[in-house]
C-alpha positions as CSV (number, residue, x, y, z in Angstrom):
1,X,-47.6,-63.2,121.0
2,X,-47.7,-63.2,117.3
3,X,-45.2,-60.6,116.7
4,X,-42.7,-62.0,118.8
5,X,-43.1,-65.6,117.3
6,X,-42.0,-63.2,113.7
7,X,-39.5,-61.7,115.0
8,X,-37.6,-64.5,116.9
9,X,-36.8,-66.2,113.6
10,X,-35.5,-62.5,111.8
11,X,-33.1,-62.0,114.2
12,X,-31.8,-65.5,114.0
13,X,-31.5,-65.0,110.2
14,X,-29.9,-62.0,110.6
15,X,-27.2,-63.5,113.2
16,X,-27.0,-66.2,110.7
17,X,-26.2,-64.4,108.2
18,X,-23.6,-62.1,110.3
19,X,-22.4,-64.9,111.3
20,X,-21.5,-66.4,108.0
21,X,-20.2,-63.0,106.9
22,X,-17.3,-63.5,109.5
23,X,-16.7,-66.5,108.4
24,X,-16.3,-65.7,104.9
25,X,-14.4,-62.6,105.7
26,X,-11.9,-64.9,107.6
27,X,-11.3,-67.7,105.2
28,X,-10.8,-64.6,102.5
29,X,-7.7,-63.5,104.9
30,X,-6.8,-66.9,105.0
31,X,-6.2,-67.5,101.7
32,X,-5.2,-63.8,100.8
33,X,-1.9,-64.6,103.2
34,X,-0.9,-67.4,100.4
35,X,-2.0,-65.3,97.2
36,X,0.2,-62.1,98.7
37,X,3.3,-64.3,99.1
38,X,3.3,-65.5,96.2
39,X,2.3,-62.8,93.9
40,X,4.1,-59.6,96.0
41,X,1.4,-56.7,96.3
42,X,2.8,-54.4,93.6
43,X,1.4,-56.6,90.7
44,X,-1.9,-57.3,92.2
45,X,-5.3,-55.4,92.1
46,X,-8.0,-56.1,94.2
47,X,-10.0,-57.1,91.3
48,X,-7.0,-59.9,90.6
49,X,-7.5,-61.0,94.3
50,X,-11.0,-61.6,93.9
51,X,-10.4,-63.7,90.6
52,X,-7.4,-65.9,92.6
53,X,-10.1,-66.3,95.7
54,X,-12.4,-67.8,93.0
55,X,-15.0,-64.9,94.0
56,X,-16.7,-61.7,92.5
57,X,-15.0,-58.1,92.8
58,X,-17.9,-56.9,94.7
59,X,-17.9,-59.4,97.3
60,X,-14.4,-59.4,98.1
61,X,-14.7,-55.6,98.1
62,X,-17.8,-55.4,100.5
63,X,-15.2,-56.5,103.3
64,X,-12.3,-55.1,102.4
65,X,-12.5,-51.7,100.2
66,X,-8.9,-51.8,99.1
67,X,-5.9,-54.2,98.9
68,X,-4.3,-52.4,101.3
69,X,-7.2,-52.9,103.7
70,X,-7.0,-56.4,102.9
71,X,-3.0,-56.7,103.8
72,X,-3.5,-54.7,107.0
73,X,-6.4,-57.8,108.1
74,X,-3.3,-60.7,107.0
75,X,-0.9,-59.1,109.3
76,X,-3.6,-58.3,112.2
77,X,-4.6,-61.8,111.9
78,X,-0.9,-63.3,112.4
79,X,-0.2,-61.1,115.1
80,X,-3.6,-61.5,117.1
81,X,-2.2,-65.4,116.6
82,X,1.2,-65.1,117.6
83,X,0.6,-62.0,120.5
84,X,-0.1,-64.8,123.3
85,X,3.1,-66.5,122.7
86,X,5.1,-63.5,122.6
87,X,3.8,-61.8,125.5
88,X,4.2,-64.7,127.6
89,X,7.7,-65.3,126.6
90,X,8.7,-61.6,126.7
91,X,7.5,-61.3,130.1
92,X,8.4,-64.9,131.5
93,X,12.4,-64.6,129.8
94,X,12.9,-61.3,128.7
95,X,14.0,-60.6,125.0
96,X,17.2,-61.1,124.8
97,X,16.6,-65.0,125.8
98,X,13.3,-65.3,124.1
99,X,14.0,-63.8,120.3
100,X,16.1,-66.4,118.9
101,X,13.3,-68.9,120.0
102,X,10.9,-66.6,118.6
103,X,12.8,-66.7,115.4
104,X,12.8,-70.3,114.7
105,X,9.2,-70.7,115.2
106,X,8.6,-68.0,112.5
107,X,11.0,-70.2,109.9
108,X,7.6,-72.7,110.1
109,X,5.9,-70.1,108.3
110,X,7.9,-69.0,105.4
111,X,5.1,-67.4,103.6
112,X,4.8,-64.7,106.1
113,X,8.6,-63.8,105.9
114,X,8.4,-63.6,102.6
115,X,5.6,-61.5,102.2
116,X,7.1,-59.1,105.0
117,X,10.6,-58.9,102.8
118,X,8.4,-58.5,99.8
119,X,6.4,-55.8,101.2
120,X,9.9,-54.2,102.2
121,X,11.4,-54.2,98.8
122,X,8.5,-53.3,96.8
123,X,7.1,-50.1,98.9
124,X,10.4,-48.6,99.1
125,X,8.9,-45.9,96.6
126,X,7.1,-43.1,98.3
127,X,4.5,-43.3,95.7
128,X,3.7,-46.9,96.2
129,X,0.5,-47.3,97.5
130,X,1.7,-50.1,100.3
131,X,4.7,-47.2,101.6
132,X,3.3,-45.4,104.6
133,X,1.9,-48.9,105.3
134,X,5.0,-50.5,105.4
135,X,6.9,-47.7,106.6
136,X,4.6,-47.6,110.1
137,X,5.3,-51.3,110.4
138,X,8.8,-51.2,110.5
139,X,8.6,-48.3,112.9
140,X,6.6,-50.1,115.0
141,X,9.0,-53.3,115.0
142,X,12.2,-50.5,115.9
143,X,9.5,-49.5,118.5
144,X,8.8,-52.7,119.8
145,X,12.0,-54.0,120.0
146,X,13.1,-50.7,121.8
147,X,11.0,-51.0,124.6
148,X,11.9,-54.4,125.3
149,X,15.5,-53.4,125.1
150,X,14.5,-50.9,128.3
151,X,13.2,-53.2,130.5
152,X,16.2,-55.4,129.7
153,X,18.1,-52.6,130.8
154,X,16.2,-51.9,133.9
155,X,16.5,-55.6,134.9
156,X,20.2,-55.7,134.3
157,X,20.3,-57.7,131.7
158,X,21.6,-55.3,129.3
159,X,24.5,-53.5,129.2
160,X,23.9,-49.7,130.6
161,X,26.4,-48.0,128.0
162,X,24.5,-48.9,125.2
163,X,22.2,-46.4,122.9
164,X,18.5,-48.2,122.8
165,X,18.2,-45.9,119.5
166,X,20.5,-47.7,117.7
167,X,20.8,-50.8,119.2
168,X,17.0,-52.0,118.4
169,X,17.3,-50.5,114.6
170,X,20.5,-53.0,114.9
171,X,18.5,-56.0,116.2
172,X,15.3,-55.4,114.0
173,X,17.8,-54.4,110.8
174,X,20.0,-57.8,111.8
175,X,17.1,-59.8,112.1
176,X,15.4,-59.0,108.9
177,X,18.5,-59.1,106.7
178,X,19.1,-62.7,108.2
179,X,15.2,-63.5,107.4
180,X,16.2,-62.5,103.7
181,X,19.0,-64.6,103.7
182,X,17.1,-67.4,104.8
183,X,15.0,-67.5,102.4
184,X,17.6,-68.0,99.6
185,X,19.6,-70.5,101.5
186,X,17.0,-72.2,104.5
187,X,20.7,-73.0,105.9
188,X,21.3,-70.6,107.1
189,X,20.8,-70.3,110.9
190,X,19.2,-67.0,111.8
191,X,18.7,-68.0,115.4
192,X,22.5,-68.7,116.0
193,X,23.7,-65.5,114.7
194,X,21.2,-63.5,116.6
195,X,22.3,-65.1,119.8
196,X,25.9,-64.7,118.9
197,X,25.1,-60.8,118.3
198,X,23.4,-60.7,121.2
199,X,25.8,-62.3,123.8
200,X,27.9,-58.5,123.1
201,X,24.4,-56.6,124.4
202,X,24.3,-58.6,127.7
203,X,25.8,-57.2,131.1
């Protein structure tokens, strides 16, 4: 019985201390999401991450290897928050109906669309160290958007002479230049002029 009365309390430290790990790993994301948009990535080092988050190098490090690492777990963590809501309103209204919605509820978090236009401007460069990063994210919007465009399509909802090609790089291109726009002049109604572009896609 001895043994097990050691070992009990081990693996309860060692949960703890996982545990805790998470934790810290999380709030670091957290708080990363505000240090990115304000700073951009191109001027920051990991090492100048570590000094904003009032921690070491090596312990910012021991979760996240690079910078880059670090801005791929801000964007995961938005999107494992907002996937719920956009699925359900993809599937329950269809695009077309549900992105101006989805839209305004992003304008509650302008840090995040500024950190995306950012990102955009500053890893235009091929030898910036964010540009395949950034590059695979907008393909994956054009992507996105695309497929949803289908089943629109395929639901009649859509207008059948249409390219999906060019029609999502439209959408995704329109959106993004609105978001930009926005944040010069908070005015200016993104929503509105989505719908109005999109009342010319519907059947």
């Amino acid at each position: 019985m001895a043994p097990e009365a050691t070992e009990q309390p081990a693996v309860s430290k060692r949960r703890g201390r996982y545990a805790n790990g998470l934790q810290r790993r999380d709030l670091f994301i957290d708080r990363a999401f505000e240090i990115f948009a304000t700073h951009g990535f191109q001027r920051l080092s990991l090492r100048k991450i570590a000094e904003e988050l009032g921690v070491s190098h090596a312990a910012l490090s021991y979760h996240f290897p690079s910078k880059e690492d670090l801005l791929q777990a801000v964007f995961d963590r938005q999107a494992e928050r907002d996937r719920p809501l956009l699925e359900r309103s993809l599937s329950e209204r269809g695009l077309l109906a549900a992105l101006p919605e989805l839209v305004r509820q992003n304008e509650a978090f302008p840090g995040l669309i500024q950190l995306d236009a950012t990102m955009q401007a500053e890893a235009i460069r091929k030898d910036h160290p964010g540009h395949d990063f950034t590059h695979h994210r907008i393909d994956l919007f054009n992507a996105d958007v695309r497929r949803e465009l289908e089943r629109e399509q395929e639901k009649g909802r859509l207008r059948a002479d249409l390219d999906l090609d060019l029609t999502a790089r439209q959408l995704t291109a329109m959106a993004r230049g609105l978001q930009m726009q926005w944040l010069y002049d908070p005015t200016v109604d993104v929503a509105a002029h989505l719908d109005a572009f999109l009342a010319f896609l519907r059947a």
